[in-house]
PAVO-673340 format. One record per atom (N, C-alpha, C, O): residue number from 1; x, y, z; residue in one letter. Coordinates in nm, 3 decimals, m for minus. Layout:
N
{num->NUM, u->X, v->Y, w->Z, residu->A}
...
END
This chain:
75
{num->1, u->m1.412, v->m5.407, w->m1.124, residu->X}
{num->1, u->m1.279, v->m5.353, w->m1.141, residu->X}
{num->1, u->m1.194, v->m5.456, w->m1.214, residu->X}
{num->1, u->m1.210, v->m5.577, w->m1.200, residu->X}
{num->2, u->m1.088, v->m5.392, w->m1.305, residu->X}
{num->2, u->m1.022, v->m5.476, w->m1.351, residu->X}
{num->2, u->m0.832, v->m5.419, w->m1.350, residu->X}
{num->2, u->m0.788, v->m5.326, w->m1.283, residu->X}
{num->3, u->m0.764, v->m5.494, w->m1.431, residu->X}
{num->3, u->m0.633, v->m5.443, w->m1.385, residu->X}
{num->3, u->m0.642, v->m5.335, w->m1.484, residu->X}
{num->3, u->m0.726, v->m5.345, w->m1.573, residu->X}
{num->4, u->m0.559, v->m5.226, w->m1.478, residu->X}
{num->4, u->m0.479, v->m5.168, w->m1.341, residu->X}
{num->4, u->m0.561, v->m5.036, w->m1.286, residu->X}
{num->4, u->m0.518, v->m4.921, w->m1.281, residu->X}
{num->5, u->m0.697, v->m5.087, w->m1.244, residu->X}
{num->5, u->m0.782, v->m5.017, w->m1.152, residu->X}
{num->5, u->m0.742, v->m5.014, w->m1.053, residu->X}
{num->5, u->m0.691, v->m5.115, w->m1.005, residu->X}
{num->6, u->m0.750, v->m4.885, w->m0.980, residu->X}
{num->6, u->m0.741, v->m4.898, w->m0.795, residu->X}
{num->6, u->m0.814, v->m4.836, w->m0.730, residu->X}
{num->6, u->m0.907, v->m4.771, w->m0.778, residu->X}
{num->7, u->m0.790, v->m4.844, w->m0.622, residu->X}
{num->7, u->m0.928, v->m4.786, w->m0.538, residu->X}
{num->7, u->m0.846, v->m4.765, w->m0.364, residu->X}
{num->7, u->m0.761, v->m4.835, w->m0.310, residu->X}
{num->8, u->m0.904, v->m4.663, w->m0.325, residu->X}
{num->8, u->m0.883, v->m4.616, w->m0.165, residu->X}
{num->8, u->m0.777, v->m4.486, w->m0.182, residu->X}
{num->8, u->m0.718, v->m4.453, w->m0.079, residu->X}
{num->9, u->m0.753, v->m4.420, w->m0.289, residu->X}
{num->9, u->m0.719, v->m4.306, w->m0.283, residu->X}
{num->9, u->m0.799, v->m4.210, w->m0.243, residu->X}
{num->9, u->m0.736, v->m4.121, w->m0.186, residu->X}
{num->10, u->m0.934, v->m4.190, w->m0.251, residu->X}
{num->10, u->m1.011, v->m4.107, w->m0.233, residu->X}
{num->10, u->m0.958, v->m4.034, w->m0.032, residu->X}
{num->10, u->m0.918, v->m3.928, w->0.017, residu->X}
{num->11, u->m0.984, v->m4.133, w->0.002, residu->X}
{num->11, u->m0.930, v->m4.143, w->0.207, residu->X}
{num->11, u->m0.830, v->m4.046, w->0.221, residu->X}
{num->11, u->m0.831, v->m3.953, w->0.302, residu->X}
{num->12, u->m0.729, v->m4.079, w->0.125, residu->X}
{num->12, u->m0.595, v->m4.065, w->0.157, residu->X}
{num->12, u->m0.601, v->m3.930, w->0.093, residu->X}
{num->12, u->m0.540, v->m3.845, w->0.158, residu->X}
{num->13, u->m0.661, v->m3.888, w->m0.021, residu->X}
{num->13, u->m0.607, v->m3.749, w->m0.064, residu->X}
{num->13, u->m0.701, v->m3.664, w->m0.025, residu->X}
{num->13, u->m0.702, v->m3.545, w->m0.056, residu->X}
{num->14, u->m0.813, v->m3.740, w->0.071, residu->X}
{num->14, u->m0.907, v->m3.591, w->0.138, residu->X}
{num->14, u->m0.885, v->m3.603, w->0.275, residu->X}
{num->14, u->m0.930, v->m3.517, w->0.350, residu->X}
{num->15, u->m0.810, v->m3.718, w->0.326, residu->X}
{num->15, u->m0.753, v->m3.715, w->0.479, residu->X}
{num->15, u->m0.920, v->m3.731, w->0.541, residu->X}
{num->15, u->m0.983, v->m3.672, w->0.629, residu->X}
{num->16, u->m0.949, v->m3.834, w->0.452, residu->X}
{num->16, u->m1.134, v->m3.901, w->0.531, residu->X}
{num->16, u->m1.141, v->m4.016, w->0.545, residu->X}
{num->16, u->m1.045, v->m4.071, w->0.491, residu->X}
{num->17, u->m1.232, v->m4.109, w->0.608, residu->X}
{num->17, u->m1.277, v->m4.236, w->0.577, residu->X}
{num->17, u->m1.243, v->m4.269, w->0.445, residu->X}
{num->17, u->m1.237, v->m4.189, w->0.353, residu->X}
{num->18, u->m1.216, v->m4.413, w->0.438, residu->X}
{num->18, u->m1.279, v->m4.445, w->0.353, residu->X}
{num->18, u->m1.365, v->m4.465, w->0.297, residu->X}
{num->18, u->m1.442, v->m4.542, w->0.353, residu->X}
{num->19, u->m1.420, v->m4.402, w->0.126, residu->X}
{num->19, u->m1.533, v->m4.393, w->0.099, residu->X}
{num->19, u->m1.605, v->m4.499, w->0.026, residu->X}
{num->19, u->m1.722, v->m4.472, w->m0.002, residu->X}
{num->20, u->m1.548, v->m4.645, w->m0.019, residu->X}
{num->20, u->m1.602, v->m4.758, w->m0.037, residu->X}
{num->20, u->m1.544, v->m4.824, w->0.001, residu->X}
{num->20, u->m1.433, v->m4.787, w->0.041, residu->X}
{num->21, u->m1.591, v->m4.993, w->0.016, residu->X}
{num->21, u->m1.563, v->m5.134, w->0.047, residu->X}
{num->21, u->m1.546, v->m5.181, w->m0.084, residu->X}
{num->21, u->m1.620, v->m5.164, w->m0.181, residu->X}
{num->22, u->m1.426, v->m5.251, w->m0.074, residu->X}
{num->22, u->m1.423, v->m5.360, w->m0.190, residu->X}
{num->22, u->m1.416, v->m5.539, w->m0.181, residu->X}
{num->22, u->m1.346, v->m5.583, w->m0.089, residu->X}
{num->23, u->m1.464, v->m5.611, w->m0.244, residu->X}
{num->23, u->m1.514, v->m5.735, w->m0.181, residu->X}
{num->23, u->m1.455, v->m5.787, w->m0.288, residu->X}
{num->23, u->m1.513, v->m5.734, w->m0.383, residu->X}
{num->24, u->m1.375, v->m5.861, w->m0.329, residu->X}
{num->24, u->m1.310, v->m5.938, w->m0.459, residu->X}
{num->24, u->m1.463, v->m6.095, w->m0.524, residu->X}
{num->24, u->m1.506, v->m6.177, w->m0.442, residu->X}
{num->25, u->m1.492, v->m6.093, w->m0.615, residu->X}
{num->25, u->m1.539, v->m6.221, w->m0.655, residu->X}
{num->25, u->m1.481, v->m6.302, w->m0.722, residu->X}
{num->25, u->m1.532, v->m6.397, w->m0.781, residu->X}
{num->26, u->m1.339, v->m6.264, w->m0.716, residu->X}
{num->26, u->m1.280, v->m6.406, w->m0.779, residu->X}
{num->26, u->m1.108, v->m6.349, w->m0.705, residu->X}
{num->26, u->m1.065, v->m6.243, w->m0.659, residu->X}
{num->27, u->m1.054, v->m6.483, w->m0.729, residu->X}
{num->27, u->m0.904, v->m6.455, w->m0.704, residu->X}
{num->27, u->m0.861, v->m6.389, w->m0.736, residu->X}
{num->27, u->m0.865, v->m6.367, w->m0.857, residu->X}
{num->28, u->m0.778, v->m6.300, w->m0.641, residu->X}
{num->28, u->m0.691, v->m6.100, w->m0.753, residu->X}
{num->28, u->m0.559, v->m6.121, w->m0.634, residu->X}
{num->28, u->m0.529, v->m6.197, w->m0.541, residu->X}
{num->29, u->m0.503, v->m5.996, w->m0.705, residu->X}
{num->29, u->m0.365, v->m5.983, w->m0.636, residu->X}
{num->29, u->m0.373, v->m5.844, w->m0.616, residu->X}
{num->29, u->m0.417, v->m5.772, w->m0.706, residu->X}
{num->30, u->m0.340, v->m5.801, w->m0.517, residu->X}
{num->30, u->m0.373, v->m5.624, w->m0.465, residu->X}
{num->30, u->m0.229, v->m5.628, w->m0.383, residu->X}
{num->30, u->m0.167, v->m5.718, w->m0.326, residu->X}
{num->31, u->m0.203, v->m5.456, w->m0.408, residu->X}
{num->31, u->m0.068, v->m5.441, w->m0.335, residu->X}
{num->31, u->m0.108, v->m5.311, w->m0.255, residu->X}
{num->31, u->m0.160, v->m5.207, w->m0.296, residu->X}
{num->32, u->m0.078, v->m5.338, w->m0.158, residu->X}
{num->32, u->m0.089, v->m5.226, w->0.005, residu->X}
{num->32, u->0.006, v->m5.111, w->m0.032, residu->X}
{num->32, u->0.129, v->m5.113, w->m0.037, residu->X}
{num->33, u->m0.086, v->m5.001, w->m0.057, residu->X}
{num->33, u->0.063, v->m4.896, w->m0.069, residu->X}
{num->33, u->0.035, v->m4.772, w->0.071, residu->X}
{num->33, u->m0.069, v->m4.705, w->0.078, residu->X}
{num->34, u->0.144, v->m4.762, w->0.166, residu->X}
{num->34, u->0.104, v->m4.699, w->0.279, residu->X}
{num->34, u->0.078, v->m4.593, w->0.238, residu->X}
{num->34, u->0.150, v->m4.550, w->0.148, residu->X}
{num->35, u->m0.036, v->m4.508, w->0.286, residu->X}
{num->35, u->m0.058, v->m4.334, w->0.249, residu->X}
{num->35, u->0.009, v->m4.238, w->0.253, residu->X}
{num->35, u->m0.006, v->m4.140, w->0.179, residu->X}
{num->36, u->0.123, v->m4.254, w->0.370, residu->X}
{num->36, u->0.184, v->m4.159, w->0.374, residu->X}
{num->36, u->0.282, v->m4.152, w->0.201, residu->X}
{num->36, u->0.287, v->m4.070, w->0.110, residu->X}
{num->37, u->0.340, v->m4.274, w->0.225, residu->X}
{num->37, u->0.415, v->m4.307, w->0.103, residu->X}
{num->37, u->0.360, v->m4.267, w->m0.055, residu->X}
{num->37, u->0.426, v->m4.238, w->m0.155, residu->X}
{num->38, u->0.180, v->m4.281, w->m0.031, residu->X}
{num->38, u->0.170, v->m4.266, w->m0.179, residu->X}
{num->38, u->0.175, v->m4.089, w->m0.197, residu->X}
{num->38, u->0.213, v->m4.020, w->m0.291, residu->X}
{num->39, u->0.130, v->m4.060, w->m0.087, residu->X}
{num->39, u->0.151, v->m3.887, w->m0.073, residu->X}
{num->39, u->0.277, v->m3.784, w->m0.103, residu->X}
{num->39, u->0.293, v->m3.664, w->m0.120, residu->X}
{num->40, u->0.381, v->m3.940, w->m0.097, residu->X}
{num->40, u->0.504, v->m3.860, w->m0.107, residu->X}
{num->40, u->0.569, v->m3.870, w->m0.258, residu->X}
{num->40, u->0.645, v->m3.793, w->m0.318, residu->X}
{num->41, u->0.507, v->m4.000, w->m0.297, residu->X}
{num->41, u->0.499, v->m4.031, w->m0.471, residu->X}
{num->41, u->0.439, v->m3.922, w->m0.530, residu->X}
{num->41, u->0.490, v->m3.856, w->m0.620, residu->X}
{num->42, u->0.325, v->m3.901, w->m0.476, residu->X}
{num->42, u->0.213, v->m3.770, w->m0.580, residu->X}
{num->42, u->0.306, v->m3.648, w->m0.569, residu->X}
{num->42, u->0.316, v->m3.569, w->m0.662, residu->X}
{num->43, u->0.380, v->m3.634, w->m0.444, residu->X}
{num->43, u->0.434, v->m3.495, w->m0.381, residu->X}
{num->43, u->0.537, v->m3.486, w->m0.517, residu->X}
{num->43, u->0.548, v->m3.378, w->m0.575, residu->X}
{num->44, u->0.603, v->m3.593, w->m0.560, residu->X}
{num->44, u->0.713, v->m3.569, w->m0.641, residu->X}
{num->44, u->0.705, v->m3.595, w->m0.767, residu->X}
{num->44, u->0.800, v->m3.638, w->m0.833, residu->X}
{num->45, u->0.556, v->m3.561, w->m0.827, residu->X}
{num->45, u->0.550, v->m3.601, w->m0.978, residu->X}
{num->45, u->0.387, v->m3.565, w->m0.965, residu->X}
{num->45, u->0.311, v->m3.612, w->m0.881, residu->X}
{num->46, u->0.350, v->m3.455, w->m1.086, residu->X}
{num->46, u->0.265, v->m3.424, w->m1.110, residu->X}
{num->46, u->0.125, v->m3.525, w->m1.138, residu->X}
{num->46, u->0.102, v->m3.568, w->m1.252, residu->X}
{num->47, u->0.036, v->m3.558, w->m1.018, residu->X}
{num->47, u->m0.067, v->m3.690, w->m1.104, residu->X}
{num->47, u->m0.125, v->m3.629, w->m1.191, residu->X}
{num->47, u->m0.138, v->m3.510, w->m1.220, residu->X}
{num->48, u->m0.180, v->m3.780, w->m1.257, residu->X}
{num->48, u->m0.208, v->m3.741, w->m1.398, residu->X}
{num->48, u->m0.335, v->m3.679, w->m1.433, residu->X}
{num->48, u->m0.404, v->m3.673, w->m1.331, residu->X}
{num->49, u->m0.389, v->m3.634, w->m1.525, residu->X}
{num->49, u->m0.546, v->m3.575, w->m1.545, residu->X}
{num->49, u->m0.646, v->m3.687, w->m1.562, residu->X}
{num->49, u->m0.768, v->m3.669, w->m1.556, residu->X}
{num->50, u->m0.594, v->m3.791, w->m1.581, residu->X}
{num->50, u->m0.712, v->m3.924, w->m1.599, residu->X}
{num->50, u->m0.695, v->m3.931, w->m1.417, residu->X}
{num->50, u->m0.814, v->m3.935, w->m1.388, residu->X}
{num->51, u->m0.638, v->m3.935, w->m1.314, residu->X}
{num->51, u->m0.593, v->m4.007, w->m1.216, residu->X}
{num->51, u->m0.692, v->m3.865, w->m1.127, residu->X}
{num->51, u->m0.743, v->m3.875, w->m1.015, residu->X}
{num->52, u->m0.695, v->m3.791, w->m1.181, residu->X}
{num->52, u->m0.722, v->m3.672, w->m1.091, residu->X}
{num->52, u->m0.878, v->m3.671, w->m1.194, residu->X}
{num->52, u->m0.951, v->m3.597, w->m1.128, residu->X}
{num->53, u->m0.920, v->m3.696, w->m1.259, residu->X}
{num->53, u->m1.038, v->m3.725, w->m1.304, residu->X}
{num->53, u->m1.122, v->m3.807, w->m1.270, residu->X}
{num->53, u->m1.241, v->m3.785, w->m1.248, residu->X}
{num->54, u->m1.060, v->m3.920, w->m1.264, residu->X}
{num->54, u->m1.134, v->m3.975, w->m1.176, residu->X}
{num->54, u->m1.195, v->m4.019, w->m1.053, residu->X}
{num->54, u->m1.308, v->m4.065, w->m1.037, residu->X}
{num->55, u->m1.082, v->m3.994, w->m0.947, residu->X}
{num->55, u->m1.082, v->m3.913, w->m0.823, residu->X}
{num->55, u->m1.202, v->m3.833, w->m0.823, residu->X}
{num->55, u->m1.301, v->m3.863, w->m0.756, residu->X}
{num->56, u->m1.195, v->m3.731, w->m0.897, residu->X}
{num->56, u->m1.355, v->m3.640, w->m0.907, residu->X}
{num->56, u->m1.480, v->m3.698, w->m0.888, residu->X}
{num->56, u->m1.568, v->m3.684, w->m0.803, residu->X}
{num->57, u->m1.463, v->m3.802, w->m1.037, residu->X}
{num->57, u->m1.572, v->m3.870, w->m1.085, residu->X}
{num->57, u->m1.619, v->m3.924, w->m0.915, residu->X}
{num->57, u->m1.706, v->m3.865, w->m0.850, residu->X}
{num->58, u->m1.548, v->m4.039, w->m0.866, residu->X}
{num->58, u->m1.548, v->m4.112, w->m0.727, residu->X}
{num->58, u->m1.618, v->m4.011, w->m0.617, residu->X}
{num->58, u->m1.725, v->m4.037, w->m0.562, residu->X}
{num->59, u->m1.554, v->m3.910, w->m0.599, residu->X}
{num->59, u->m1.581, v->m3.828, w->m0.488, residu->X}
{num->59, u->m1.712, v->m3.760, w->m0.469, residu->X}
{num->59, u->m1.773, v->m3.732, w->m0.366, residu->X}
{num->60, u->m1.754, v->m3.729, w->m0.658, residu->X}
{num->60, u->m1.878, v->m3.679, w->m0.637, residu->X}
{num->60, u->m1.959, v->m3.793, w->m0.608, residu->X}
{num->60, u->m2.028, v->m3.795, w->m0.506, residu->X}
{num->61, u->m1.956, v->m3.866, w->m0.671, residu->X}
{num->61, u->m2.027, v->m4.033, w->m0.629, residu->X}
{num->61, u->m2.073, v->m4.064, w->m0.520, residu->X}
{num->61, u->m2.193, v->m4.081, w->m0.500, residu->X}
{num->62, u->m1.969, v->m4.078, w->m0.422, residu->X}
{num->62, u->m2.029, v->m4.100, w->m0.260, residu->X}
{num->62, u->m2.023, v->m3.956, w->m0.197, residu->X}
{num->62, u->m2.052, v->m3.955, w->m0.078, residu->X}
{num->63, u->m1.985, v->m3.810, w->m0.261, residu->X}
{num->63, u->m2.043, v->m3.725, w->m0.124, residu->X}
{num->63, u->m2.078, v->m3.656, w->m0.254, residu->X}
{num->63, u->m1.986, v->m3.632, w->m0.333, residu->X}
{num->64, u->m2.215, v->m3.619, w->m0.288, residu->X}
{num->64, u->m2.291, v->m3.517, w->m0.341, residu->X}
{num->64, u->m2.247, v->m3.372, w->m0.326, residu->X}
{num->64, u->m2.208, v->m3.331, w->m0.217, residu->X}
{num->65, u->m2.251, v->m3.315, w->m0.407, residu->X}
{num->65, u->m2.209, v->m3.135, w->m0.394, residu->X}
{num->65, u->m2.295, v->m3.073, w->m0.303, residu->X}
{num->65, u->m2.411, v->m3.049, w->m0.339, residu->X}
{num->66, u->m2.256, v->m3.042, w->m0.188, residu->X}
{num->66, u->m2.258, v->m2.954, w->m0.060, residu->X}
{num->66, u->m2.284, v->m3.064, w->0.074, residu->X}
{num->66, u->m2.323, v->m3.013, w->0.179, residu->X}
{num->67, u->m2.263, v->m3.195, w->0.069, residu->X}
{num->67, u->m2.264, v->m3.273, w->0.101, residu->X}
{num->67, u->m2.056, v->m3.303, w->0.205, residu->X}
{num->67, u->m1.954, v->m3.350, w->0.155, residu->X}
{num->68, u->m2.080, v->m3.244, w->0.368, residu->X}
{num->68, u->m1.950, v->m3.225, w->0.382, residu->X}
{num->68, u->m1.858, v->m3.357, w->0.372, residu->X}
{num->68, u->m1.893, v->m3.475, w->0.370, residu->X}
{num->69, u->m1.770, v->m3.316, w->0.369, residu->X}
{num->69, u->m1.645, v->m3.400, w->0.414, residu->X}
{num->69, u->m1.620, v->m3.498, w->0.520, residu->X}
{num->69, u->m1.505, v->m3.487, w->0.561, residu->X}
{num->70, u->m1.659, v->m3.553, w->0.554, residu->X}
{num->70, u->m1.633, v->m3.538, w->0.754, residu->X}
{num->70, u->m1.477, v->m3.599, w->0.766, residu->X}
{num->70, u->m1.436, v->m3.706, w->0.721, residu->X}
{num->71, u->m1.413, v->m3.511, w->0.831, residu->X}
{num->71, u->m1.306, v->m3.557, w->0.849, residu->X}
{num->71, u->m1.224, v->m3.444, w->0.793, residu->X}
{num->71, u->m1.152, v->m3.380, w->0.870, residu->X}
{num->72, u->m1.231, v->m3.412, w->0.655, residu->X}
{num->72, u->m1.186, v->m3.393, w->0.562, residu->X}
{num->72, u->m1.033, v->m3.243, w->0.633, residu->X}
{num->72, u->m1.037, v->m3.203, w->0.749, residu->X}
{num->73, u->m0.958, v->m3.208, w->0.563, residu->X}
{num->73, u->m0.879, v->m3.094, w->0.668, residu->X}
{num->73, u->m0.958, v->m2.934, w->0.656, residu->X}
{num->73, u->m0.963, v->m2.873, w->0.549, residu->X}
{num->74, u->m0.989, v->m2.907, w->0.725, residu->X}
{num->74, u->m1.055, v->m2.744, w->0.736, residu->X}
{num->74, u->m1.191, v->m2.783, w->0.730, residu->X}
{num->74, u->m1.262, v->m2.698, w->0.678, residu->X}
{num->75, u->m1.262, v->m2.908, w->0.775, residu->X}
{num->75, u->m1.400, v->m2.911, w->0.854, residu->X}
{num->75, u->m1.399, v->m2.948, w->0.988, residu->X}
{num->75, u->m1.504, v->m2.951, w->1.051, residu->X}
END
């Protein structure tokens, strides 16, 4: 990963685990954004099609198609 990559949205916009670990190999600077809060950012401004693309990309990644949710809301 590099800047301005992020990661741990996946949790937050399927209301699941988190679906990876991230382990830094060199010195970085990361900023904590609470979920509820980023939910209320997305709530008030359309995300973007790269941001929601890749989200996809991620999601199919660690849960395969028909592969459930656990957690997820309405399982």
């Amino acid at each position: 990963m590099s800047a301005p990559d992020y990661f741990g949205e996946i949790g937050i916009l399927r209301h699941i685990p988190r679906t990876a670990n991230v382990v830094a190999g060199e010195g970085c600077r990361c900023a904590l954004i609470d979920g509820q809060q980023l939910l209320e950012a997305l709530g008030s401004a359309s995300p973007s099609s790269a941001m929601l693309a890749r989200t996809s990309t991620l999601l199919e990644a660690t849960h395969p198609a028909g592969e459930p949710l656990a957690g997820a809301v309405g399982t």
